[in-house]
C-alpha positions in Angstrom: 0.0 0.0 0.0 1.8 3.1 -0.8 1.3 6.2 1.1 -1.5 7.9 -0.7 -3.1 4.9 -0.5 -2.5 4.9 3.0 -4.2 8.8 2.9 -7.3 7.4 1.1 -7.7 4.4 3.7 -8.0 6.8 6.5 -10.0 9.4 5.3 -12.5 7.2 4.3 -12.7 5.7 7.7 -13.0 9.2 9.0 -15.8 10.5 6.4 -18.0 7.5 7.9 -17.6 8.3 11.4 -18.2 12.0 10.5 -21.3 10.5 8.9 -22.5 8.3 11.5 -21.3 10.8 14.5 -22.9 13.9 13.2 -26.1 12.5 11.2 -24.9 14.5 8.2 -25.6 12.6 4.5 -23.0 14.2 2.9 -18.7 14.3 3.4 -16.0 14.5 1.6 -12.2 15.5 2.3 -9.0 15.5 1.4 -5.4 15.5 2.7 -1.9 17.7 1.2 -0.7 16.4 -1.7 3.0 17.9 -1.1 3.5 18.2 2.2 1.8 20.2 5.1 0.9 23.7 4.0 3.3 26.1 5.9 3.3 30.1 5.9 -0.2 30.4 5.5 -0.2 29.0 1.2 -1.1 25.4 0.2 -4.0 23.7 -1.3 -5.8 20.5 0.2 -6.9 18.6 -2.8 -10.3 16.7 -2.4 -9.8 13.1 -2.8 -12.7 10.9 -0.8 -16.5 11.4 -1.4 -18.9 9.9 0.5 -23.2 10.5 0.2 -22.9 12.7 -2.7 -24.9 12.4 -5.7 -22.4 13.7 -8.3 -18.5 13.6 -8.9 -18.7 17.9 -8.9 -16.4 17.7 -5.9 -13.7 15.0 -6.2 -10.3 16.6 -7.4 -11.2 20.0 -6.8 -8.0 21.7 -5.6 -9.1 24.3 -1.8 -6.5 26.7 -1.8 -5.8 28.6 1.4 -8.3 31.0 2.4 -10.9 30.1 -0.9 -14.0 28.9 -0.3 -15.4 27.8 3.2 -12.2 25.0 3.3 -9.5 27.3 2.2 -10.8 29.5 5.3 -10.7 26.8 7.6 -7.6 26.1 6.7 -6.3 29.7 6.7 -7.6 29.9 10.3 -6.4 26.5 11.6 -10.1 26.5 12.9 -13.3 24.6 12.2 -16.2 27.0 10.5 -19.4 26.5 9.2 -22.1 28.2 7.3 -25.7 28.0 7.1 -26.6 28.9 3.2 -23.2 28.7 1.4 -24.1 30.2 -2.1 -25.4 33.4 -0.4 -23.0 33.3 2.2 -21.0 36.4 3.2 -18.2 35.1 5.2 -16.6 33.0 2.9 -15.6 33.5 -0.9 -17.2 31.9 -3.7 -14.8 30.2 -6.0 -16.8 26.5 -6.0 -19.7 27.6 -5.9 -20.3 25.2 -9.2 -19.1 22.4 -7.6 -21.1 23.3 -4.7 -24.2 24.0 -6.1 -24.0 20.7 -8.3 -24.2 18.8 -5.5 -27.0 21.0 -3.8 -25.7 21.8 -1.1 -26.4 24.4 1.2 -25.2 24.2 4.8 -21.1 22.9 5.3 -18.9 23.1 8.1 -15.3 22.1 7.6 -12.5 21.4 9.6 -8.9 21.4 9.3 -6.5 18.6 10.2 -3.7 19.9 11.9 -0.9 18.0 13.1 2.5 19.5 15.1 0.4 23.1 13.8 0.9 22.2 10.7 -2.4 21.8 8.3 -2.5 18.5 6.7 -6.0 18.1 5.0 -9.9 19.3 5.6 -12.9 17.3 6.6 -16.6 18.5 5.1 -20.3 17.5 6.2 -23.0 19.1 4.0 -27.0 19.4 4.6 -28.7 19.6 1.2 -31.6 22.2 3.6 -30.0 25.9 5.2 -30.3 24.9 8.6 -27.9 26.1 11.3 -25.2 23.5 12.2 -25.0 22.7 15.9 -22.4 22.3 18.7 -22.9 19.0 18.8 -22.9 18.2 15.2 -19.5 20.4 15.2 -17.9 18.3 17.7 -18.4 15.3 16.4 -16.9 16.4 13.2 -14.0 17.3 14.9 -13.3 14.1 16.8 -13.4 12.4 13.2 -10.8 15.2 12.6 -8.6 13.6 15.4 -8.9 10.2 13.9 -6.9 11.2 11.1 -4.7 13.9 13.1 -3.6 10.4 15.4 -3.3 8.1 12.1 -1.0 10.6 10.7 1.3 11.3 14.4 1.3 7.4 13.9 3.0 7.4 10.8 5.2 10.7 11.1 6.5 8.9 14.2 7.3 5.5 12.4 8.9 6.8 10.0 10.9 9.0 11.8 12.1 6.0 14.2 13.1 4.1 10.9 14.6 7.0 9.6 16.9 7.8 12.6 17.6 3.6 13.3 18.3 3.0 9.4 20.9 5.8 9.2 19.4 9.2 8.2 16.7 10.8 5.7 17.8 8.8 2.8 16.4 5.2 4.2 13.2 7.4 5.1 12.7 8.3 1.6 12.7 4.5 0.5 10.3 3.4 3.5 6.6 3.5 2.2 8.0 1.6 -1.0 10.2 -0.7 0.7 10.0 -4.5 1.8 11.4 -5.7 4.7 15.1 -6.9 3.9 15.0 -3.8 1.5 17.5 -1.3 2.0 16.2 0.3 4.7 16.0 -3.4 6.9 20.0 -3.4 5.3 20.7 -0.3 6.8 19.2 -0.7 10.3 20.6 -4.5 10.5 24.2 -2.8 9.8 23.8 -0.4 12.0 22.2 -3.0 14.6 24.8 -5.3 14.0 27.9 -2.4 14.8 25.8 -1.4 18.0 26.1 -5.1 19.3 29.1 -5.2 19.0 30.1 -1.9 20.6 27.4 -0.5 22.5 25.8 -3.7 24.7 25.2 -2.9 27.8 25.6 0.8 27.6 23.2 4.1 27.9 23.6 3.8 23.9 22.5 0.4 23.9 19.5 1.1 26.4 18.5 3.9 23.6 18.3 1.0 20.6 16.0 -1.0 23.1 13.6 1.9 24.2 13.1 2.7 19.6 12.1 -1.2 20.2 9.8 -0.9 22.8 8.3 2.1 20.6 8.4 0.2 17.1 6.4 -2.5 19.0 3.8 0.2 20.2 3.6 1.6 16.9 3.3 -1.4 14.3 -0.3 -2.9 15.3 -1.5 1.3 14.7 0.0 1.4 11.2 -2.5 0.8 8.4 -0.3 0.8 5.5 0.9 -3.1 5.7 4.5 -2.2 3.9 4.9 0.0 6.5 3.9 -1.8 9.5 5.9 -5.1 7.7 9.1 -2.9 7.8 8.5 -2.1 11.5 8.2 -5.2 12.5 11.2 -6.4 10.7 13.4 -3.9 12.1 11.9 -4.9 15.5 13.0 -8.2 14.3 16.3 -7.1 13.7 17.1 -5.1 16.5 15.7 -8.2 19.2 18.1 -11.0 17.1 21.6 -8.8 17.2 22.5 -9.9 20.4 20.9 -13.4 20.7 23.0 -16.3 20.3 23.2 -18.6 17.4 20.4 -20.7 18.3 17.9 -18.9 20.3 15.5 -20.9 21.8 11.8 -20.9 20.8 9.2 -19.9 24.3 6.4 -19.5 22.4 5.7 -15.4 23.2 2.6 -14.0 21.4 3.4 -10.5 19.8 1.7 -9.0 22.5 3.4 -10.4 25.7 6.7 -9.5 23.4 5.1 -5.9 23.6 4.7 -5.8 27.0 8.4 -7.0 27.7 9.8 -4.5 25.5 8.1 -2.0 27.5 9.1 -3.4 30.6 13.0 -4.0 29.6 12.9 -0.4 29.5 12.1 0.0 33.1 8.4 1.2 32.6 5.7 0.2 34.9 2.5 -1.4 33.8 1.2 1.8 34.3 3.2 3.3 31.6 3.1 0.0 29.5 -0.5 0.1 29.5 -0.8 3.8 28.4 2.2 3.2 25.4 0.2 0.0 24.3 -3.0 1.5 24.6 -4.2 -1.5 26.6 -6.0 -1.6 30.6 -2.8 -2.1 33.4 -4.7 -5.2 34.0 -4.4 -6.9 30.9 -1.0 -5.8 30.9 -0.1 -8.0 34.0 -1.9 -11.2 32.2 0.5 -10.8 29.3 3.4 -10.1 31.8 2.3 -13.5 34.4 1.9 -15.3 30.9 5.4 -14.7 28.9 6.9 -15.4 32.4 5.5 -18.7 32.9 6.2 -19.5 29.1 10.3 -18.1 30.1 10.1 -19.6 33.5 10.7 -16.6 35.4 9.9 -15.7 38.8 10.7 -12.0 38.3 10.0 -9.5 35.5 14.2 -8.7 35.5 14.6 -13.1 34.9 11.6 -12.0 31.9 13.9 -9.7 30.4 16.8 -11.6 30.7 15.2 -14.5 29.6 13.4 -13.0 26.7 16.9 -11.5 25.6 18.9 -14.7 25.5 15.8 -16.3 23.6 16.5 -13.3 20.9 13.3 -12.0 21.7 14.3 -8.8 22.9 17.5 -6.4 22.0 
């Protein structure tokens, strides 16, 4: 799946909860083409439809402060307007498209991510009736969705990017296999780090990205993506595991939790990073340390290390 796949998977997701949350018939949407639009210039180019009638709105190019979207995306704000071809607080340069698909009342909200604009959501009435609080906020927590999915991604990449040796492995990610060059890259690094840094604050750095990758994978939706995490996790767990590592049987999930907890977090904190209750976290814990037979979580750590489970 490449990346503006990846875009299309997510804002359709988010254009159905932004359907079913507000009880609007009508979104669409669409994310940067070319990055995030800085310095107040950029245009959001619609990409997802979803209720409408016609095609008038797919590919239609909302440049920054044009139209009820270009203003939302000026201000970095949600706004809305009751009658949009009569409306005076917004310019008019779709009204075609607009009016092809009858509609009348629209709010819109930016994605922002970092304070950066990445895209615009829309729900659309075909009647001018005024759009309330309610319906607003629910449009904006389908806004979040797709703020998170992209943080998720940004963040990936950026771990690959920094473990696979600078910007030009990150260029190659969202087209890459694992074992590409990128998987090369981090396993040479990986492989230098074992040798040298085992053991030290360096060392403890590799295993914390680790914990992280974990965290991160199962949130990926692009499956190149999420394959190349998880063979860089792969990777980074197997350079300092002797030559035949013992099979115990972990699920990825108690390998999750151990990750987490080789880096001296709590369940606490485990639970939060894995998005999972502290409770379930202690299952997976009392589970991969019967499977290791330890009687401590420190013997789970060492254990899961020796069985090349863990860096």
């Amino acid at each position: 799946m490449s990346a503006d796949e990846a875009d299309a998977v997510e804002m359709r997701t988010a254009l159905v909860r932004l359907r079913r949350g507000t009880g609007l018939p009508i979104a669409f949407g669409g994310l940067m083409t070319g990055g995030p639009i800085t310095g107040g210039t950029g245009s959001v180019r619609i990409g997802e439809l979803s209720g409408t009638v016609t095609g008038a709105l797919r590919g239609l190019a909302i440049a920054t402060g044009n139209g009820l979207g270009g203003k939302a995306l000026a201000l970095s704000r949600p706004c809305a307007v009751t009658d949009y071809p009569v409306s005076r607080h917004i310019s008019h340069e779709y009204d075609a498209a607009v009016a092809a698909e009858g509609l009348l009342s629209v709010l819109a909200v930016p994605v922002v991510v970092r304070r950066r604009v990445r895209g615009v959501l829309y729900g659309a009435l075909r009647t001018a009736q005024p759009l309330g609080d309610r319906t607003l906020g629910e449009a904006v927590a389908a806004a979040r969705d797709v703020e998170q999915a992209l943080v998720v991604r940004d963040e990936a990449r950026a771990l690959l990017a920094a473990l696979g040796g600078g910007v030009g492995a990150a260029g190659s990610v969202t087209g890459a296999v694992p074992g590409s060059a990128v998987g090369g890259a981090i396993g040479g690094a990986v492989g230098a780090a074992a040798g040298s840094m085992a053991g030290s604050a360096a060392w403890e750095e590799v295993r914390e990205a680790h914990g992280a990758l974990r965290a991160l994978a199962p949130r990926v939706v692009d499956p190149v993506l999420r394959g190349e995490l998880l063979a860089v996790c792969g990777r980074l767990a197997s350079a300092t595991a002797p030559p035949r590592a013992r099979d115990v049987g972990l699920t990825p999930r108690e390998v999750d939790v151990l990750a987490w907890v080789a880096t001296g977090a709590t369940n606490a904190v485990t639970a939060e990073r894995l998005g999972l209750r502290p409770e379930t976290v202690k299952s997976y814990l009392r589970s991969a340390m019967r499977k290791l037979g330890a009687h401590t979580r420190l013997e789970a750590v060492v254990a899961a290390r020796r069985a090349g489970l863990l860096p």
